[in-house]
TILO-822039 format. One record per residue: x, y, z of N, C-alpha, C in turn. Coordinates in steps of 0.1 Angstrom, whole numbers, plus 5000, padded with zeros to 4 digits. Layout:
# residues N
XYZXYZXYZ...
***
This chain:
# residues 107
599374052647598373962643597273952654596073962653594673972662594273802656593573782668593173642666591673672664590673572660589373622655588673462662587573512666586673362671585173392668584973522661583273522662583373632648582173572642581873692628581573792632581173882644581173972647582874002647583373962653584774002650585574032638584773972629585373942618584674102609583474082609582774252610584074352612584174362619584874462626586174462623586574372622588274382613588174392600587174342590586974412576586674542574585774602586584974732582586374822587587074782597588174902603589374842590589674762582591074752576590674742562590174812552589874752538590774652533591674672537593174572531593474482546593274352544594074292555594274122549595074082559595373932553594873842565593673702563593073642568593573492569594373442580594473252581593873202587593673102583592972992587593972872589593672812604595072772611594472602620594872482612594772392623595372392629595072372639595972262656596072152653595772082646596271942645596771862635597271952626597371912610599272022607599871872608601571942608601472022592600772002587601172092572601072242577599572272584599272432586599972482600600672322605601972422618602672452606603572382596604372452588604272612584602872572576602572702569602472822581601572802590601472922602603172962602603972872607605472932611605473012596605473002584605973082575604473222574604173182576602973322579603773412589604173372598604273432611605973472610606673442603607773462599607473592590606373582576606173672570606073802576604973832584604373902598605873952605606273922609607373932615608274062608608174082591608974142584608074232579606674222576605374302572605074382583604674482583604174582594602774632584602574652574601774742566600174662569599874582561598874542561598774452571597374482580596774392593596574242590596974152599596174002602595673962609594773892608593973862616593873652614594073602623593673432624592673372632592373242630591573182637592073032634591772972645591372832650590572762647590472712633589272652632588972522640589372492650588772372654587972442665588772592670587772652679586872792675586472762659585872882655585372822643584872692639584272652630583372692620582672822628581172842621582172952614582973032621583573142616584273102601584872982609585772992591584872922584583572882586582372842573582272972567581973092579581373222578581973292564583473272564584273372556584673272544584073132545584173072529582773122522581673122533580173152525580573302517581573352530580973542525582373552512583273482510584073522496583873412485583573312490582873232478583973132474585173102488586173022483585972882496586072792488585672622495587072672507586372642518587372632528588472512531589672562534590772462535591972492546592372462551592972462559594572382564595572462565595572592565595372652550594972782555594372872541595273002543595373122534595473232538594573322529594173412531593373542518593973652524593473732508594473862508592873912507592773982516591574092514591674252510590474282500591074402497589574452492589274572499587674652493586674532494586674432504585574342505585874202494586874202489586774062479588474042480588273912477589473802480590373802468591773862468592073922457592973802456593673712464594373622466594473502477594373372474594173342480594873192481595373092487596272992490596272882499596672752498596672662508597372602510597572492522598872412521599872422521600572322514602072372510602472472502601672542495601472652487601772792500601172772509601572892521603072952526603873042518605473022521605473152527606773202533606973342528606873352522608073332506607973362496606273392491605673332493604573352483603773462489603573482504603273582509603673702502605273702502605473872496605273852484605473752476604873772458604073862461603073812464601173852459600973952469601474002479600874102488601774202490602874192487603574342482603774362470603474262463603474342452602174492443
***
C-alpha cells in the first residue's frame, strides 16, 4: 500500500495501474480505524491489485479531488475499486470488511 497526499500523485498511480483500489482513511473517526484494520488485513492476503490511501484530514483537497473526478459524494472511511479510469465499486463505513473486499475485487 503507497500512501497518496497530492493529485499529482494520484495522476500517477492511476496512469501506472489501470486496476487499483483507493481508501480514504480518518484519524479520528473509530469506524474508519475499524474499517482501515480490515482493509489492511485484506492487503495483507491480496498481492495482485495495487493500493493506494490517504489521510484525509492531511490531504483534503485530494480526497475532494477523487470525489469530483468519479462522481461519488465523498465519505469516509471509503474504499473504490478502480478500473480503466471509472469506479467499478465502491463502499463505506461499516460496509468496509474483508469479506467485502474479496466479494467485489476478486471476483
Amino acid at each position: 500500500m503507497n500512501k497518496l497526499e497530492t493529485a499529482e500523485q494520484l495522476e500517477k498511480a492511476l496512469s501506472e495501474n489501470p486496476v487499483c483500489i483507493l481508501f480514504k482513511h480518518s484519524l479520528t473517526c473509530p469506524i474508519s480505524q475499524g474499517a482501515f484494520q480490515e482493509f489492511q488485513a485484506y492487503m495483507a492476503e491480496q498481492k495482485e491489485v495495487p493500493a493506494f490511501y490517504l489521510y484525509v484530514q492531511d490531504a483534503r483537497p485530494l480526497s475532494n479531488e477523487i470525489a469530483e473526478r468519479f462522481g461519488i459524494r465523498h465519505e469516509s472511511p471509503q474504499v473504490l475499486y478502480v478500473k480503466n479510469g471509472s469506479v467499478i465499486w465502491n463502499e463505506s463505513h461499516w460496509n468496509i470488511t474483508q469479506k467485502s473486499l474479496q466479494e467485489h475485487i476478486n471476483s
